[in-house]
Legacy VTK file of the C-alpha trace (Angstrom):
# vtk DataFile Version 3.0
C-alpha trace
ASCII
DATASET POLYDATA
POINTS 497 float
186.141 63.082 112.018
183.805 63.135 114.421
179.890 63.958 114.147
180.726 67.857 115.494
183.404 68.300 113.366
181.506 66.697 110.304
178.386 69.154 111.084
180.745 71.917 111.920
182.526 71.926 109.316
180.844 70.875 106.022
177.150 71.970 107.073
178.172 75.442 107.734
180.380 75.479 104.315
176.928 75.371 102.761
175.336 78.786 103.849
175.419 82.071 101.607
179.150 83.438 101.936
178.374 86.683 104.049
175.968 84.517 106.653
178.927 81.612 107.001
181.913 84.505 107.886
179.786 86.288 110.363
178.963 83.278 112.435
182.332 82.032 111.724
183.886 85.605 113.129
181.570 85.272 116.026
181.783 81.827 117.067
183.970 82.177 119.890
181.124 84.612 121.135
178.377 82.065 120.680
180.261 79.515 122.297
181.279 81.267 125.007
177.846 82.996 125.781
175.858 80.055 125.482
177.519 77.736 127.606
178.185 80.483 130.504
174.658 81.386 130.193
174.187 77.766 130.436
176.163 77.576 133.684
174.041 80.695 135.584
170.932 79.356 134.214
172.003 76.399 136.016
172.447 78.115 139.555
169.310 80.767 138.980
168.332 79.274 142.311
171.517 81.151 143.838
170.615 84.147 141.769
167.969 84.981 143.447
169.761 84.271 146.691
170.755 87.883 147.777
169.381 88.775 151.327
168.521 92.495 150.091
167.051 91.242 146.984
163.432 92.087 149.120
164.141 95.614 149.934
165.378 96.319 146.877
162.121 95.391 145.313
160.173 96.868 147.994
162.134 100.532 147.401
161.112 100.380 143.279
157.687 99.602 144.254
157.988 102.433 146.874
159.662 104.765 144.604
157.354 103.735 141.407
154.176 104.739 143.987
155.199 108.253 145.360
157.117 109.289 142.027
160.410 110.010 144.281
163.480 109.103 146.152
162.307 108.783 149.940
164.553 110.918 152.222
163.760 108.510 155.351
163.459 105.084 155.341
159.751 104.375 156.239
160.180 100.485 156.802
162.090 100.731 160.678
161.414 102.360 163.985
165.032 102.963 164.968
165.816 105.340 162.199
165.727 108.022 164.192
166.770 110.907 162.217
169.402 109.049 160.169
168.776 109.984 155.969
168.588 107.432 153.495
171.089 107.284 150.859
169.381 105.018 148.268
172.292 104.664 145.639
171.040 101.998 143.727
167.520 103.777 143.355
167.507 102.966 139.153
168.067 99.392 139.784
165.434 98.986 142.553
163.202 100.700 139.885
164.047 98.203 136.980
164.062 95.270 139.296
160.720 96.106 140.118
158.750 96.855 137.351
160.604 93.573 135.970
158.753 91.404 138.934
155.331 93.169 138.137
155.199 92.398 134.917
158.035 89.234 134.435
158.046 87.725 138.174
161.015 85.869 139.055
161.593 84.542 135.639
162.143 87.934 134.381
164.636 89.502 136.953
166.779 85.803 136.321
166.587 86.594 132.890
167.994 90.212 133.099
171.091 88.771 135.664
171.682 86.216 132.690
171.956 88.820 129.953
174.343 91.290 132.536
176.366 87.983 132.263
176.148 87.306 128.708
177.341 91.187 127.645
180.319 90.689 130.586
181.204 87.257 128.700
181.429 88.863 125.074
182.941 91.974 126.081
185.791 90.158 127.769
186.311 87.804 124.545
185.929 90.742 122.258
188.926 92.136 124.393
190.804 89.392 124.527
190.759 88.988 120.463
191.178 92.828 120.082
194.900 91.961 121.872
195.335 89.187 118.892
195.111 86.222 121.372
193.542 83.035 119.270
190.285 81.884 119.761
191.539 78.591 121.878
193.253 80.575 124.736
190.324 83.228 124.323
187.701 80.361 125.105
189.957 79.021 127.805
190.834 82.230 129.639
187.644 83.890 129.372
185.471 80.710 130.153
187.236 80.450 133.371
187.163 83.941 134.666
183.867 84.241 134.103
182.610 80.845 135.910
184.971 82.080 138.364
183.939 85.389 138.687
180.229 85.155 140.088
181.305 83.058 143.231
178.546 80.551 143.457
180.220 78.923 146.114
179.488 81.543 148.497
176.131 82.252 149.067
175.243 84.510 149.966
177.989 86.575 148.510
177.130 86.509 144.663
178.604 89.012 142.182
176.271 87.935 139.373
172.967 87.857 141.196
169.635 89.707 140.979
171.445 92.403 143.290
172.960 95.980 141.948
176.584 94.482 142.394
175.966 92.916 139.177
175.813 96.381 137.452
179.331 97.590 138.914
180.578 94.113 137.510
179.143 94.981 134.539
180.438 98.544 134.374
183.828 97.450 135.177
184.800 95.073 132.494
182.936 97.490 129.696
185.237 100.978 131.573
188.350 98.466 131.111
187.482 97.779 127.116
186.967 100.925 126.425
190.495 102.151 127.966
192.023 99.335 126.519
190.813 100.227 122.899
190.783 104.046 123.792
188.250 104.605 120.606
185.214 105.008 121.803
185.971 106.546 125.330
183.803 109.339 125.261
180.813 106.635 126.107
182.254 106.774 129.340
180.501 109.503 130.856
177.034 108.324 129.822
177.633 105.226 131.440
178.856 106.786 134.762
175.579 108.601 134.842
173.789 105.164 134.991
176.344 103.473 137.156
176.299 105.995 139.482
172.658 105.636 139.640
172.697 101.838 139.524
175.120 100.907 142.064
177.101 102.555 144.889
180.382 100.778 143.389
180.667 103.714 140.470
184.763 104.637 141.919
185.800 101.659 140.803
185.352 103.687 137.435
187.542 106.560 138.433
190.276 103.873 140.002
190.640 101.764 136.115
190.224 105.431 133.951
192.954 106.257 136.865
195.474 103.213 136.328
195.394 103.823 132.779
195.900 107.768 132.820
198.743 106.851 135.176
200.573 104.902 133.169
200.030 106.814 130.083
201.458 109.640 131.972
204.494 107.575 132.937
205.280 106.805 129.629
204.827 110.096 128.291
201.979 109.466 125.772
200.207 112.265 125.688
197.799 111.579 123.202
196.492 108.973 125.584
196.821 111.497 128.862
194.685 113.751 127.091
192.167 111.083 126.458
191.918 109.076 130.055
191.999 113.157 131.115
188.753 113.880 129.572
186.994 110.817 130.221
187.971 111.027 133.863
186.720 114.526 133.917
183.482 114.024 131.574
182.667 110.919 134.422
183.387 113.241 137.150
180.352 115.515 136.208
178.402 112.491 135.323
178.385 111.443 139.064
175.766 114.582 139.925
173.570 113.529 137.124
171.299 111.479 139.967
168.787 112.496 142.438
171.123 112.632 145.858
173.314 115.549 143.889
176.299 116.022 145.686
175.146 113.857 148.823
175.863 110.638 146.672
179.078 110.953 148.242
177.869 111.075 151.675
176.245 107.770 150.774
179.433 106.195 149.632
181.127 107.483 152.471
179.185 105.571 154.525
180.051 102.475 153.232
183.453 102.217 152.128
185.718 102.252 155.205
182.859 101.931 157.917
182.673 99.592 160.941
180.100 97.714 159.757
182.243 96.378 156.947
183.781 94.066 160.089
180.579 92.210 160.090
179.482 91.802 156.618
181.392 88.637 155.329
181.953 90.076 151.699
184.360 92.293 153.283
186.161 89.968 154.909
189.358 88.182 153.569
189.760 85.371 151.054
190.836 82.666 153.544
187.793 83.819 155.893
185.287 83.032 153.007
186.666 79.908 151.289
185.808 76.789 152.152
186.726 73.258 150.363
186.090 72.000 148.066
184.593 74.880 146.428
187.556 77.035 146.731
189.894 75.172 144.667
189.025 75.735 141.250
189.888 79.466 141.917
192.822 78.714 144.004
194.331 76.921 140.410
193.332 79.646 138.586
195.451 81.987 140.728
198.561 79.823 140.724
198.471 79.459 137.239
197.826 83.506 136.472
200.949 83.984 138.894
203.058 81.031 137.981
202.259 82.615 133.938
202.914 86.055 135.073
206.229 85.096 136.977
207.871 83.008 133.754
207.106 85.992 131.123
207.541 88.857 133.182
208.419 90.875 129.965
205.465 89.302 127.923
205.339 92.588 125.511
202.054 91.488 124.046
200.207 91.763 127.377
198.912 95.398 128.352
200.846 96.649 131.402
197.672 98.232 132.511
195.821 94.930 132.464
198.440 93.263 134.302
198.699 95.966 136.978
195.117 96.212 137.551
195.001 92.099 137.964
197.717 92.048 140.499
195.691 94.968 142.345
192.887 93.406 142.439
194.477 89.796 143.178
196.069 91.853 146.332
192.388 93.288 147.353
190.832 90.250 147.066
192.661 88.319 149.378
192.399 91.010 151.658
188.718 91.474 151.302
186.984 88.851 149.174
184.425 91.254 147.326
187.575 91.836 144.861
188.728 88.690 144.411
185.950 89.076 141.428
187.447 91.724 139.998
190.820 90.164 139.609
189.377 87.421 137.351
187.486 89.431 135.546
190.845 91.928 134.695
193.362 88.754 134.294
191.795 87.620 131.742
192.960 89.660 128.697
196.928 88.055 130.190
195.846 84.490 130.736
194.476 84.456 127.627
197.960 86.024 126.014
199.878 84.042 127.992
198.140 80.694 127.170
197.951 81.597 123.223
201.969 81.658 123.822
202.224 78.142 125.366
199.806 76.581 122.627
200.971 73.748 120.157
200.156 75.701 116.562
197.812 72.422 115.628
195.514 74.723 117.523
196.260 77.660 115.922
194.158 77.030 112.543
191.245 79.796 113.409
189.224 78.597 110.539
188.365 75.347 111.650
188.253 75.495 115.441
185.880 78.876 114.938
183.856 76.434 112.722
183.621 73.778 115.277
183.247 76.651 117.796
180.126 77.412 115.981
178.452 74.710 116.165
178.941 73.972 119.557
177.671 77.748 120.448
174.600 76.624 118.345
174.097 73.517 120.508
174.687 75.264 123.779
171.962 77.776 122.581
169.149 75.373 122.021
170.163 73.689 125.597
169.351 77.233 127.003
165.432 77.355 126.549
165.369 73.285 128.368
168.108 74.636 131.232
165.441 77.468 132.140
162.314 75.643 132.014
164.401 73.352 133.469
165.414 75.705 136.327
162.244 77.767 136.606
160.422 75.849 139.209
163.662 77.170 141.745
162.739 80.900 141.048
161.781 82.202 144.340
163.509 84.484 147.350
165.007 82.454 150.050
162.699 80.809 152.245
164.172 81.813 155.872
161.240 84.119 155.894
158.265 82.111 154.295
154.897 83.685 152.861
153.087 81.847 155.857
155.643 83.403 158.452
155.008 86.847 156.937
151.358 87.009 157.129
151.490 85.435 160.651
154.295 88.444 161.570
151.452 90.840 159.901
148.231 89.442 161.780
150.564 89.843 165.294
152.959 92.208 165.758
152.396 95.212 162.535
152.378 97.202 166.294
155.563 95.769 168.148
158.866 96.403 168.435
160.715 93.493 166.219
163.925 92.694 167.003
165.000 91.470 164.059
168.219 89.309 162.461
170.399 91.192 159.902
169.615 88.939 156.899
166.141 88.650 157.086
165.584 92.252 157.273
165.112 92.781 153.487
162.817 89.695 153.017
160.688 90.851 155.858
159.685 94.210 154.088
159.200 92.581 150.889
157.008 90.113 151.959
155.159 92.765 154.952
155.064 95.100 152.718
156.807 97.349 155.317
153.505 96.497 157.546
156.166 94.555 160.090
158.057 97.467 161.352
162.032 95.956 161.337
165.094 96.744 163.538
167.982 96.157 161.123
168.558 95.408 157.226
171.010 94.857 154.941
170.893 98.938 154.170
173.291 99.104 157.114
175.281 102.758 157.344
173.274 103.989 154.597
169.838 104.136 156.504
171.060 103.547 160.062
172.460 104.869 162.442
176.170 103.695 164.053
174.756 103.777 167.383
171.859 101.443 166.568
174.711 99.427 164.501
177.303 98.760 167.332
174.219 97.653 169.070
173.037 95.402 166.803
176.591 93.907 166.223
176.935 93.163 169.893
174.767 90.692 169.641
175.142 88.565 166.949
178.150 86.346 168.422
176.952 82.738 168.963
177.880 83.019 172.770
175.045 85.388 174.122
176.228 88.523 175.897
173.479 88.586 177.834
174.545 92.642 179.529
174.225 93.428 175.200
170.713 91.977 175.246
169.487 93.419 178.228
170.745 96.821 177.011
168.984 96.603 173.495
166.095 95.202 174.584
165.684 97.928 177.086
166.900 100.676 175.000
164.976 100.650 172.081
161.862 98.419 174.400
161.720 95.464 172.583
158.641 93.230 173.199
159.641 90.409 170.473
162.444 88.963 168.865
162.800 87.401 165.589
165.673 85.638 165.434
167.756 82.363 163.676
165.651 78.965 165.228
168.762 76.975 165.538
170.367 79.345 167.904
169.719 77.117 171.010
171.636 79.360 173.178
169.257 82.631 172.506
166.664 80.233 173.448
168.094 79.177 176.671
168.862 83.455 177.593
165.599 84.230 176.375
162.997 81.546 177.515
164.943 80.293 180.281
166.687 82.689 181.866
164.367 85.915 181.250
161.355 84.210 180.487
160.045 85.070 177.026
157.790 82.889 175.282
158.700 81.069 172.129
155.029 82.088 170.215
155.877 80.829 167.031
158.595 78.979 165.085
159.231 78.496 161.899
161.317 76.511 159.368
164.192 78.735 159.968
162.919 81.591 162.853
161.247 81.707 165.637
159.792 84.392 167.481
159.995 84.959 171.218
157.305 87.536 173.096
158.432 89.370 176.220
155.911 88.548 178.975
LINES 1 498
497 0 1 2 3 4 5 6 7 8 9 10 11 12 13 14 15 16 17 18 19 20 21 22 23 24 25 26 27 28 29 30 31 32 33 34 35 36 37 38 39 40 41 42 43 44 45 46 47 48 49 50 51 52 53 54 55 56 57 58 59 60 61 62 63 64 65 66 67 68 69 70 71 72 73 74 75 76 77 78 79 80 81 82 83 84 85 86 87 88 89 90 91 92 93 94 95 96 97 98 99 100 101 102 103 104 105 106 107 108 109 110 111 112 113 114 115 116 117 118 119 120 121 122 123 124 125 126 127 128 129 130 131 132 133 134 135 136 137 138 139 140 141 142 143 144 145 146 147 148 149 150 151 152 153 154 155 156 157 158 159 160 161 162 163 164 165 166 167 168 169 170 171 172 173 174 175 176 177 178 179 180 181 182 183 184 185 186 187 188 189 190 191 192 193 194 195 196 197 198 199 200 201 202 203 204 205 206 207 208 209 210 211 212 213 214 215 216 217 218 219 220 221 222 223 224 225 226 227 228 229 230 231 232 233 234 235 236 237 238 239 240 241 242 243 244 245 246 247 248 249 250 251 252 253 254 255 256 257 258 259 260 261 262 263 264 265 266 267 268 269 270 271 272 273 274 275 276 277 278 279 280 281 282 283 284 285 286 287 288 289 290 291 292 293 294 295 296 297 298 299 300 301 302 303 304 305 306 307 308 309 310 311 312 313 314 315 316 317 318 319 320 321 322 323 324 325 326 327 328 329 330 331 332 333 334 335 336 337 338 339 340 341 342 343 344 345 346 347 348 349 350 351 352 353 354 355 356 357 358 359 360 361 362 363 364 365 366 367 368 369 370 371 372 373 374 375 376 377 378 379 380 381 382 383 384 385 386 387 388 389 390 391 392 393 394 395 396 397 398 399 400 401 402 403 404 405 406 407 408 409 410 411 412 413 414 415 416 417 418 419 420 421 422 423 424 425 426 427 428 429 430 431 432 433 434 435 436 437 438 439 440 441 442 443 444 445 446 447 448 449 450 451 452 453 454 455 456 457 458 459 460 461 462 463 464 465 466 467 468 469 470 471 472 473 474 475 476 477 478 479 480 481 482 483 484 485 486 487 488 489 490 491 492 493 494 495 496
């Protein structure tokens, strides 16, 4: 036996009875959270990778200061009189109180624990179902390295970034349904979902699925139950501060042009790229290839299986659900693999004991992995502290033409004092006019008729813009002849003379 086993298995025979079953019960958990936690700890540099992350901070402080939701966006001069639909208002006010008083380290810290809860919810699921606690480690372990798409920055789905609360909201709305016990905690948590994160209809679409198929199968008992919950979340949704215009705000993202331009909502193939892509590509073809040889599998939940192959569907035709789908196939992986599994791994007792101790070892590596880690703890540098304060000292007065993803950071680190053109707020503080302009010109290729027209429709007098796009350059210096006045490590900014 080797030293893990030996530790595992006689050390822990030694503790007081009721202390040695709990930790035994909830090894898979410890094992599980620790070494996933150990895994985002590991990329916190890509957690605090998201392009908005600035304005998001910038709206709590904003928010936090006047004691309400602003009904303009104060940071741009093209708003004109578009309204701003803040939906994730509650987590722009966590976020930033958690900077004030935590920094980087904190908000890290918070994305960690979002991941954590998602972890043990899915392996409390997955045992709830009766799968053992080798296919639960296997299943849930990969979905949820999966899951966060560190591959693609900077399209994250465990991030410091409200998409991490719909993630979170998801999995916990599909536990509840599955279990049905406790679903009148559904409605409370709609009321902070919806004020957390735009992506609250997911909610209604999995409370949906399941009345659906209760309905098809005539159980009425649990028709009566999705019912309620569906109805109780309903009036939950008005519980925020837009009232009935939250769906004005949601509106104006789901099925708008701008989605076109914004890579999350692009395909699968359109965001992959090798090698990252194939660990997820395997875990596809074997959740199909599983699916396809038990088609009947009686201990898998239809409702799990429908809403995987939904999601599978929608995430191959727009990537930001490819997330989803490993998140909801785990619960059949996990009964499919417990099928296909010699019983030498079926003796609970002793691989929950050596579970243990390697949850307990994976624990103490988390404290090292974020000291470890904390020096990376910073927003991404394409807009530096020294390019913001030189933006501030020369042009808090001009008309900034600025790039899409550096909209956010440049009102964090202005302070709003840089007026901007564009930001990652698209549709919801916009409006599509300025939007099909701004899209025209973000091909590689200049259009140069699109840059004359913007620059002389909303009178530019600098642009801030990507430094390694030469051919800008050449239009700009060469052929209209702007100035390059400054250039950083990843902008520059040209003056009109």
């Amino acid at each position: 036996m080797d030293a893990l086993g030996i530790w595992g298995g006689s050390a822990t025979d030694r503790w007081p009875g009721a202390i040695r079953v709990a930790l035994q019960n909830y090894g898979i958990h410890l094992f599980l959270i620790s070494f996933a936690c150990v895994y985002y700890l590991s990329n916190a540099d890509l957690l605090l990778g998201h392009y908005d992350l600035g304005w998001h901070l910038a709206a709590g402080d904003l928010i936090r200061e006047q004691g309400h939701i602003p009904f303009q966006d104060p940071w741009s001069f093209t708003l004109a009189d578009k309204q701003w639909y803040n939906l994730s208002w509650l987590w722009d006010v966590i976020a930033s109180v958690l900077y004030q008083y935590t920094g980087f380290g904190g908000l890290v810290l918070s994305v960690v624990a979002c991941g954590a809860v998602i972890v043990g919810y899915l392996a409390s699921v997955c045992i709830d179902r009766g799968a053992s606690a080798v296919a639960v480690c296997i299943a849930v372990f990969l979905a949820c390295v999966l899951y966060p798409s560190f591959v693609t920055p900077p399209n994250i789905y465990l991030a410091a970034s409200p998409n991490t609360a719909t993630m979170l909201f998801s999995v916990v709305f599909y536990g509840e349904c599955l279990r049905r016990t406790r679903w009148y905690l559904l409605p409370p948590m709609m009321v902070l979902w919806a004020n957390l994160h735009g992506g609250f209809p997911l909610g209604f679409g999995i409370v949906g699925l399941f009345g659906g198929v209760a309905l098809l199968r005539r159980d009425w008992a649990g028709f009566k139950i999705y019912s309620l919950a569906a109805a109780g979340c309903l009036a939950a949704v008005f519980v925020n501060p837009l009232g009935w215009h939250i769906h004005d705000g949601v509106s104006a993202t789901l099925g708008h042009f701008v989605q076109a331009n914004i890579t999350e909502w692009a395909s699968y193939y359109e965001n992959m790229s090798l090698p990252g892509c194939i660990p997820g590509i395997l875990y596809v073809l074997l959740f199909i290839v599983l699916e396809l040889c038990d088609p009947k599998a009686r201990r898998v939940p239809l409702e799990s299986r429908l809403l995987s192959w939904l999601f599978l569907g929608l995430g191959l035709y727009q990537f930001r659900y490819m997330s989803f789908f490993f998140l909801f196939s785990a619960v059949p992986l996990a009964l499919h693999i417990d099928r296909l599994l010699p019983k030498r791994f079926l003796n609970e007792l002793e691989i929950r004991k050596s579970l243990l101790a390697a949850g307990l070892i994976g624990a103490c590596a988390l404290p090292f992995t974020f000291v470890h880690m904390k020096p990376a703890f910073a927003l991404p540098e394409m807009i530096s502290q020294a390019d913001a304060d030189y933006l501030k000292a020369h042009f808090s007065k001009s008309r900034l033409l600025n790039h899409w993803n550096v909209g956010g950071l440049l009102i964090f680190r202005t302070g709003g004092q840089v007026p901007v053109f564009v930001d990652g707020r698209a549709a919801t503080a916009y409006p599509d006019d300025l939007l099909r302009d701004y899209f025209g010109l973000v091909d590689w290729q200049i259009d140069e008729a699109a840059w004359d027209n913007v620059i002389a429709k909303y009178r530019i007098d600098a642009v801030l813009w990507v430094k390694a796009h030469q051919q800008l350059r050449r239009f700009l210096v060469e052929k209209r002849g702007w100035k390059e006045q400054y250039s950083g490590d990843y902008e520059s900014v040209y003056v009109k003379p």
